[in-house]
C-alpha positions in Angstrom: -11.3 -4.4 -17.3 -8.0 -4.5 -15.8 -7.4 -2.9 -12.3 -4.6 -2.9 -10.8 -3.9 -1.9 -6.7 -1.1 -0.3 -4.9 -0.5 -2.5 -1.9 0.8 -1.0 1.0 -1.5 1.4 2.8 -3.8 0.7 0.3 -5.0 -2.8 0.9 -2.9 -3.1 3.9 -3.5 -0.7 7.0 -0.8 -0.4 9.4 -2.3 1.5 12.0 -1.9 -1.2 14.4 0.5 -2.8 13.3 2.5 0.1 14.0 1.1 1.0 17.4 2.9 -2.9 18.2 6.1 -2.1 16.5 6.6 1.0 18.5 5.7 -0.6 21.7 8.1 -3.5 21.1 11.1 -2.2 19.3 11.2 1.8 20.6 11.1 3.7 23.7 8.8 6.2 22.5 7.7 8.8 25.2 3.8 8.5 26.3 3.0 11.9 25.0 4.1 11.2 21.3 0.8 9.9 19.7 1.1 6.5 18.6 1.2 7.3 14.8 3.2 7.1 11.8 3.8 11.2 11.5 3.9 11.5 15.2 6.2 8.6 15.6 8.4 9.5 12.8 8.3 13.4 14.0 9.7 13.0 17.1 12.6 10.8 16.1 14.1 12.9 13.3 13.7 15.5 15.7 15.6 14.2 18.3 18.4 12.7 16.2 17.2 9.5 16.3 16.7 8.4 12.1 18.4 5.3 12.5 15.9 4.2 14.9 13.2 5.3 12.7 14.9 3.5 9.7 14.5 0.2 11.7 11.0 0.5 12.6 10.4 0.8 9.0 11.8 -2.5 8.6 10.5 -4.3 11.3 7.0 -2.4 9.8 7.4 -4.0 6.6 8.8 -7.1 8.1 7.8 -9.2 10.6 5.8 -6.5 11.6 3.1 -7.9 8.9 1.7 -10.2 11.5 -0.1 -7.4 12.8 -1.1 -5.4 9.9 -4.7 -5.5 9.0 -6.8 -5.3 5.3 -8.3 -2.2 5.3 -12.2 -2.5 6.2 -14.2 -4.0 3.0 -10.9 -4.4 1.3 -11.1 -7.9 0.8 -14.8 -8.2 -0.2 -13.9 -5.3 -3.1 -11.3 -7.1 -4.4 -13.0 -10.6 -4.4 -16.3 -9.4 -6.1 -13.8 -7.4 -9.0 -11.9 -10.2 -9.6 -15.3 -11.5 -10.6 -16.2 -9.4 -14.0 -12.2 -8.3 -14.1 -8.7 -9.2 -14.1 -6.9 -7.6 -11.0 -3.3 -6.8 -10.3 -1.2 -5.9 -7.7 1.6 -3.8 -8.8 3.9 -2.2 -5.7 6.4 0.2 -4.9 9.0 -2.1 -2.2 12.1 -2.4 -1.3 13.5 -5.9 -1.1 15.7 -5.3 1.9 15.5 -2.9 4.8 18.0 0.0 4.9 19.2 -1.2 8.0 19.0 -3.4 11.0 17.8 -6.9 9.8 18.0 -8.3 6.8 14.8 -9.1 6.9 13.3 -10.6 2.5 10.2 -7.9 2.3 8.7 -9.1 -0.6 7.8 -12.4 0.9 6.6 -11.1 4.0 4.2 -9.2 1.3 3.3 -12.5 -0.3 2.7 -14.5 2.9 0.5 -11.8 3.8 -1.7 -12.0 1.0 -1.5 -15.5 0.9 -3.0 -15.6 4.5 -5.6 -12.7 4.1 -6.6 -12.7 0.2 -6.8 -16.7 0.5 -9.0 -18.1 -2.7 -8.1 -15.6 -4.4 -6.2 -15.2 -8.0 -3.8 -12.8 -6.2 -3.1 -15.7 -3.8 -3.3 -18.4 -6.3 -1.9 -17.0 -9.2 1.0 -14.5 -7.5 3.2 -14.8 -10.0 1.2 -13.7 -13.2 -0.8 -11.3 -10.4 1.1 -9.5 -8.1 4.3 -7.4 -8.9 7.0 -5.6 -6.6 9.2 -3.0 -7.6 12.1 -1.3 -5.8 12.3 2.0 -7.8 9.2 4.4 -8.4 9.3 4.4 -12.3 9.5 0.6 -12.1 6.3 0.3 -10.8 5.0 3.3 -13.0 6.3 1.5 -16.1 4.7 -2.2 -15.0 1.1 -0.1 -14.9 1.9 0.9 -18.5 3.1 -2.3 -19.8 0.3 -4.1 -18.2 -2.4 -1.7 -19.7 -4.4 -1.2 -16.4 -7.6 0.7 -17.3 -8.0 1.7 -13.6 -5.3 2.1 -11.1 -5.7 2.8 -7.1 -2.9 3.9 -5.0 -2.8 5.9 -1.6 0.0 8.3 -3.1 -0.5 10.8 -5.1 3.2 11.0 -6.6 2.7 7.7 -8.2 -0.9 8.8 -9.8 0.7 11.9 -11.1 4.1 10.9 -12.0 4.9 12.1 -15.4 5.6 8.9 -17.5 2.2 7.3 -15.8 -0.5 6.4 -19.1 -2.5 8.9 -19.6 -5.1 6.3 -20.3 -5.1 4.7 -17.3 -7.6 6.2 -14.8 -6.2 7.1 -11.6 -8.4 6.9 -7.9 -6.7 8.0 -5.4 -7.2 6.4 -2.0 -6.7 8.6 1.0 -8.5 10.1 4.0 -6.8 13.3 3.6 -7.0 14.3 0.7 -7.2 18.0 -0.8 -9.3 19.4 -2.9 -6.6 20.3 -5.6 -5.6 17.5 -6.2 -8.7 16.0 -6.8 -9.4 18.7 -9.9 -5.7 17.5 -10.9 -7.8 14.7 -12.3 -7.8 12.1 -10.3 -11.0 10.6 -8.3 -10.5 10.5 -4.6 -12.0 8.1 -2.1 -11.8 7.4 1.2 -12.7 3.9 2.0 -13.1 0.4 0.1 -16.8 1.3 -0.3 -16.5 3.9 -2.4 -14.2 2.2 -4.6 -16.6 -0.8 -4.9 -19.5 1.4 -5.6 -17.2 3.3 -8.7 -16.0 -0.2 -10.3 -18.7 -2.5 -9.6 -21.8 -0.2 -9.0 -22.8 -1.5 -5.9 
């Protein structure tokens, strides 16, 4: 088969990569929990989007040093790539929309590079993995490539209206609702689960 993968928040967990961000780049009160919606609440609250506009970038940035696979992530994707050709196909901007100018796409790369090591994603990028700045970008790239399966953690990707209809879509979250899993998609929580539907085991 062919399977392709979102990649950020999907392979890549941020959680504490953004607990460091905040701590280093943002005076952040003690009482605002240490988390992407509680981070992001309390800035656009207080008038403070610019500042929540660079902590994206530094996120997506240099930021990567700290972000994490998500648990049984890599073993997934190494024991797919076995029986199947995978593909990464992403949804990225190539520059920050402001403070440093900071190349996102190869922070992505060096990442998988460094944690997908052995890999054909790391050692065949260029026929492998895919970024895309616009949404329908990436939507058409799933199409042309003819994915049979395709994972991502959002579901306005899965459900777009120009995404193949013959391309099964899992969605991977850990709050997902029950709608929009009888919108047709599979959910899963964790790497596991998506091992167990591809591979069996």
């Amino acid at each position: 088969m062919n399977i392709g993968l979102d990649f950020d928040n999907t392979i890549v967990s941020y959680a504490d990569a953004f607990r460091r961000i905040c701590e280093d780049k943002a005076s952040i009160p003690k009482e605002v929990k240490r988390s992407r919606s509680g981070v992001k609440d309390y800035l656009l609250s207080s008038n403070q989007e610019d500042k929540w506009t660079l902590l994206q970038g530094e996120l997506y940035g240099p930021g990567m040093r700290y972000a994490t696979p998500f648990d049984g992530c890599i073993e997934a994707i190494k024991a797919l790539e076995e029986r199947n050709k995978v593909y990464i196909v992403s949804h990225r901007s190539k520059k920050p929309y402001g403070g440093q100018d900071y190349e996102l796409h190869n922070y992505a790369r060096e990442w998988i590079k460094n944690h997908l090591s052995g890999s054909r994603l790391a050692n065949e990028m260029k026929e492998y993995v895919s970024f895309h700045e616009a949404l329908e970008q990436k939507v058409e790239a799933i199409r042309m490539l003819k994915l049979d399966i395709f994972v991502d953690d959002l579901e306005k990707v899965l459900l777009h209206p120009s995404f193949p209809e013959n391309t099964e879509r899992i969605l991977f979250s850990q709050q997902t609702s029950v709608s929009l899993c009888n919108a047709g998609l599979r959910c899963v929580s964790q790497w596991s689960d998506i091992k167990c539907l591809l591979i069996g085991s």
